[in-house]
C-alpha positions as CSV (number, residue, x, y, z in Angstrom):
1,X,0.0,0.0,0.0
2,X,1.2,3.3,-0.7
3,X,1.8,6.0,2.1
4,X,0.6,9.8,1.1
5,X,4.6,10.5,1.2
6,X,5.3,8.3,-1.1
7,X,6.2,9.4,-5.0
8,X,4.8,8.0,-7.9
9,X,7.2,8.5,-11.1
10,X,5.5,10.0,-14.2
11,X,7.6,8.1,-17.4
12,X,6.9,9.7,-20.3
13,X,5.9,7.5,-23.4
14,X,4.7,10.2,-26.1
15,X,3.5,13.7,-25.6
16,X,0.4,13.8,-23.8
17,X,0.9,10.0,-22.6
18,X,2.9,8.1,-19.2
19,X,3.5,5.3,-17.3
20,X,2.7,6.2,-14.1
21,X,5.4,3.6,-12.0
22,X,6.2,3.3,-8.5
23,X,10.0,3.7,-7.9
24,X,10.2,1.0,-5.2
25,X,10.2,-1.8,-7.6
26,X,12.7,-2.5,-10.2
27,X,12.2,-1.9,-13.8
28,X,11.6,-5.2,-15.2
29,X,9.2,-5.7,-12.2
30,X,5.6,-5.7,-13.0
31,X,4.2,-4.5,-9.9
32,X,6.0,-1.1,-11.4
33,X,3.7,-0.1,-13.3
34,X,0.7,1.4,-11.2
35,X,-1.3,3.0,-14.8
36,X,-0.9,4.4,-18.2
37,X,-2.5,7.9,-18.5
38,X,-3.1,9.8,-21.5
39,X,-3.6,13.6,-21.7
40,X,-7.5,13.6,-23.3
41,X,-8.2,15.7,-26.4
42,X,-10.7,18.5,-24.6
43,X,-8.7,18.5,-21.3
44,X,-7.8,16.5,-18.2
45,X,-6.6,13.2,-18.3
46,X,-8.0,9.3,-18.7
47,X,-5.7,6.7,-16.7
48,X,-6.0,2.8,-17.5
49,X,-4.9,1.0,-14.5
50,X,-3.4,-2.1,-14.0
51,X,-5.1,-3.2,-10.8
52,X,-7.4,-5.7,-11.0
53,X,-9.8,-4.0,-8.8
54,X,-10.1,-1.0,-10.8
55,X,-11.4,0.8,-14.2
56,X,-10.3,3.1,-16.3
57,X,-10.5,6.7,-14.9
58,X,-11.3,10.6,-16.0
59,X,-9.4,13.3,-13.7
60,X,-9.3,16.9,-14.0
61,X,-5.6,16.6,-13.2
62,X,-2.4,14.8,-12.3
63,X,-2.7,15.5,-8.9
64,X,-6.3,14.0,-8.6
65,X,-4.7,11.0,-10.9
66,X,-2.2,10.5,-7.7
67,X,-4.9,10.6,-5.2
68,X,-6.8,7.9,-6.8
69,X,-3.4,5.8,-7.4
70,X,-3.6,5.9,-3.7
71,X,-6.9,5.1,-2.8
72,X,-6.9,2.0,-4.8
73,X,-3.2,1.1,-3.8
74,X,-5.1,1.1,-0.2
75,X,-7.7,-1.3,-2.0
76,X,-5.5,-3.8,-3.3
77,X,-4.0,-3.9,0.0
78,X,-6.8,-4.6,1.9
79,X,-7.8,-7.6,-1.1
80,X,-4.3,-9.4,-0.7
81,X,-4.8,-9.1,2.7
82,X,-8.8,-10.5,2.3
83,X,-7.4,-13.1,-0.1
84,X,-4.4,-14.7,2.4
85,X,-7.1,-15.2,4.9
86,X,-9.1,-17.1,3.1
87,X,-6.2,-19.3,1.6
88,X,-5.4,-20.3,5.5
89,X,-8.2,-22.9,5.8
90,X,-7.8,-24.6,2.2
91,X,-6.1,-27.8,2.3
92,X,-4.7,-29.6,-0.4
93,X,-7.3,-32.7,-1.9
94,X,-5.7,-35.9,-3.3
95,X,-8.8,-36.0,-6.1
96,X,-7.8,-34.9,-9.9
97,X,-8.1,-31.7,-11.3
98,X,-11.8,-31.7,-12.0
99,X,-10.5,-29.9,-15.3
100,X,-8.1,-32.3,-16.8
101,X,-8.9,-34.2,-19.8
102,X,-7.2,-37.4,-19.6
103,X,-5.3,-38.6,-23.4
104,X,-7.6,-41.0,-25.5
105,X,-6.4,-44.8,-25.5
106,X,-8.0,-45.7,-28.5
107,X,-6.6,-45.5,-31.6
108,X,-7.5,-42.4,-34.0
């Protein structure tokens, strides 16, 4: 989860386009890469982002683009956090994949 004093780093791709990353992770790493945002034709700015609990966004501005990078960083947070307690009381089963196909034995 990101903390308000914590920096997002605007990459440029093309004018009016970024990668909006967050400089704790590698390059290379795909937690990186927080959105793309593109500058919109009649002003402010649409951002695409790659968290699986969000949708693509309108903003008047980069600074309200940053604000919601944060809310749903505190989103995802609270999910992984959701999703390890729920892992906890699975067990592994002995029974096949209910989803494999097993080969044909007879010939073609």
């Amino acid at each position: 989860m990101l903390t308000k004093e914590q920096r997002l780093v605007w990459e440029p791709l093309a004018p009016g386009s970024w990668r909006l990353c967050d400089p704790r992770y590698a390059e290379g790493e795909v937690q990186r890469l927080v959105a793309y945002v593109e500058r919109s034709a009649g002003g402010g700015f649409e951002a695409v982002w790659i968290s699986r609990l969000a949708v693509p966004s309108w903003h008047a501005s980069r600074t309200e683009v940053l604000r919601e990078a944060h809310r749903i960083s505190g989103l995802d947070a609270r999910a992984a956090r959701k999703g390890a307690r729920r892992s906890e009381g699975l067990s592994s089963s002995t029974r096949p994949d209910r989803h494999c196909v097993p080969a044909s034995t007879s010939p073609g």
